[in-house]
C-alpha positions in Angstrom: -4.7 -42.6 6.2 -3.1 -39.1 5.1 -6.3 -38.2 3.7 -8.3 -38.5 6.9 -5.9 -36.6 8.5 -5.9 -33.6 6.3 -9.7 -33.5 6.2 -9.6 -33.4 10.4 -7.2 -30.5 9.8 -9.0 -28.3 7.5 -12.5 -29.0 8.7 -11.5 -28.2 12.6 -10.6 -24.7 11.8 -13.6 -24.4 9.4 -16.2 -25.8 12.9 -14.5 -23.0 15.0 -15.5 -20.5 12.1 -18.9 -21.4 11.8 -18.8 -21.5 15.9 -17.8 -18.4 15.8 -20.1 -17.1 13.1 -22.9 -18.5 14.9 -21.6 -16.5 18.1 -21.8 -13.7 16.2 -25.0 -13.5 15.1 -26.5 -14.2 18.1 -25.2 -11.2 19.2 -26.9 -9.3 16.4 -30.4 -10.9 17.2 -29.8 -9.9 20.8 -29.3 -6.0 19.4 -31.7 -6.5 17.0 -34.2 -7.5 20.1 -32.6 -5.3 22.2 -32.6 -1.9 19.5 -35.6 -2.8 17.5 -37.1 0.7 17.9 -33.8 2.8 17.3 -32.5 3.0 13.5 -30.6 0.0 12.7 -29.6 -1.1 9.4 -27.7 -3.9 8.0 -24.1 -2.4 7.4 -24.2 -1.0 10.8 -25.4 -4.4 12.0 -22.4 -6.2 10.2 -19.9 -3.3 11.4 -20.6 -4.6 14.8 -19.7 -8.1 14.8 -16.8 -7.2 12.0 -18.4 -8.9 9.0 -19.6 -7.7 5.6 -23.0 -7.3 5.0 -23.7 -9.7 2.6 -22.2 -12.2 4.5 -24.0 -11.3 7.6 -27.3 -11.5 5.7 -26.9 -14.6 4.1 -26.1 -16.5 7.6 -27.8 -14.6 9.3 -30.3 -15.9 6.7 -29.2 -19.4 6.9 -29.4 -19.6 10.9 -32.9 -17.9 11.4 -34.8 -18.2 8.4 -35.3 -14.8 7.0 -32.5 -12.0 6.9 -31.6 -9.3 9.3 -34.0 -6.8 8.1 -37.3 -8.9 8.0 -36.1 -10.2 11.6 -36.0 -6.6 12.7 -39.2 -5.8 10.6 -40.9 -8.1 12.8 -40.2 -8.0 16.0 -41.0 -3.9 15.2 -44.4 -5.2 14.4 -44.5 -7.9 17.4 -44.0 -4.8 19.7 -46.8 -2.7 17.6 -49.0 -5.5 18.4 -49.0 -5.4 22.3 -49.1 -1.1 22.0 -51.9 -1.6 19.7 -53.6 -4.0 22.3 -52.7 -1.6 25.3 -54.9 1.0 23.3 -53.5 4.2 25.1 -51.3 5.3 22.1 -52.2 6.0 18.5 -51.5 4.2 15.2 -49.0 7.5 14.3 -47.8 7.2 17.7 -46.7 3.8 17.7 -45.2 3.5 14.3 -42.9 6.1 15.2 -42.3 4.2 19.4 -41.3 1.1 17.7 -38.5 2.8 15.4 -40.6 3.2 12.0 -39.9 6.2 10.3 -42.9 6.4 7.3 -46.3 5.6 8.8 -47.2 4.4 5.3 -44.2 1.8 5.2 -45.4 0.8 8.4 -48.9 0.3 8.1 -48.1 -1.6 4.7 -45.6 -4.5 6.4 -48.4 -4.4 9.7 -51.0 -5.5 6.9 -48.8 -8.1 5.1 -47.7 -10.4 8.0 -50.6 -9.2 10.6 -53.4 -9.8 7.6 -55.1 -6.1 8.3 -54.6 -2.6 9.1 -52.9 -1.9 12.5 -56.6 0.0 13.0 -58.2 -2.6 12.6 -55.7 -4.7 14.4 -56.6 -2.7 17.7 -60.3 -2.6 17.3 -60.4 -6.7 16.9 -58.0 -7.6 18.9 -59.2 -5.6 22.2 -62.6 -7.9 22.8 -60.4 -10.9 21.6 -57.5 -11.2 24.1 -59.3 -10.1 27.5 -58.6 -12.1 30.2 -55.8 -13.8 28.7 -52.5 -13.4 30.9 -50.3 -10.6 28.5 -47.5 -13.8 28.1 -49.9 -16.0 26.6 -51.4 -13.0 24.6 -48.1 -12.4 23.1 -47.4 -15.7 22.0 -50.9 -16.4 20.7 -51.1 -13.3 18.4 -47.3 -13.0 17.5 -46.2 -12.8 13.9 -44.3 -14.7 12.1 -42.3 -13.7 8.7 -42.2 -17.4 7.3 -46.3 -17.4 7.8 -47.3 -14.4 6.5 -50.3 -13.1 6.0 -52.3 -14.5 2.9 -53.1 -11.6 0.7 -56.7 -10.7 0.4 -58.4 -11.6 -2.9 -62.3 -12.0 -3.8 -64.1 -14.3 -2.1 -65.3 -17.4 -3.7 -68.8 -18.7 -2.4 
């Protein structure tokens, strides 16, 4: 019987931590979302919600499925996507609208979880999409971190 009760004791505070935790990083997706294209990095993210960064990254980690950085890395390249479609702005351009500092960087994580170069991005993807509504557009071509790209090797025939 005393045994129960202690484990009721210690677990309740330990469900409104992880409550709280979870609150928390909510709240850094929603800046993430919110900030993707100003300079954000993981300490500053963690100074916000007063938690270290390691420990921020690893739940953060735990509750999404890829840490803060990759989460920011692609909804940077989410939003590249629709500019890229748009076609009014260039490559350059856009790396730097979407808060991407080296066009190299850039054009490197575009080609591992989009599967080619954002150039080549924009020329396939402007026949591919028309006369799709933008909402479906955007979930139809949107990437996603855990299905990356596969990375281009010879071709067997």
């Amino acid at each position: 019987m005393r045994r129960g009760t202690i484990t009721q004791v210690t677990s309740r505070p330990a469900a409104a931590q992880h409550l709280s935790d979870l609150a928390r990083l909510r709240r850094v997706r929603d800046r993430i979302d919110r900030e993707y294209a100003q300079p954000l990095d993981v300490e500053a993210l963690a100074r916000g919600v007063n938690m270290s960064a390691g420990h921020l990254s690893r739940e953060f980690k735990r509750a999404y499925g890829e840490p803060p950085y990759a989460y920011l890395m692609t909804r940077r390249i989410e939003r590249a996507m629709a500019l890229l479609r748009r076609g009014d702005l260039s490559v350059t351009e856009i790396c730097f609208a979407v808060g991407c500092s080296s066009l190299g960087t850039f054009s490197t994580r575009f080609t591992e979880l989009v599967g080619m170069p954002p150039s080549v991005y924009r020329r396939q993807a402007a026949g591919a999409i028309v006369g799709i509504p933008s909402c479906v557009a955007k979930q139809v071509t949107r990437p996603i971190r855990n299905r990356e790209a596969p990375v281009s090797g010879p071709q067997l025939a």
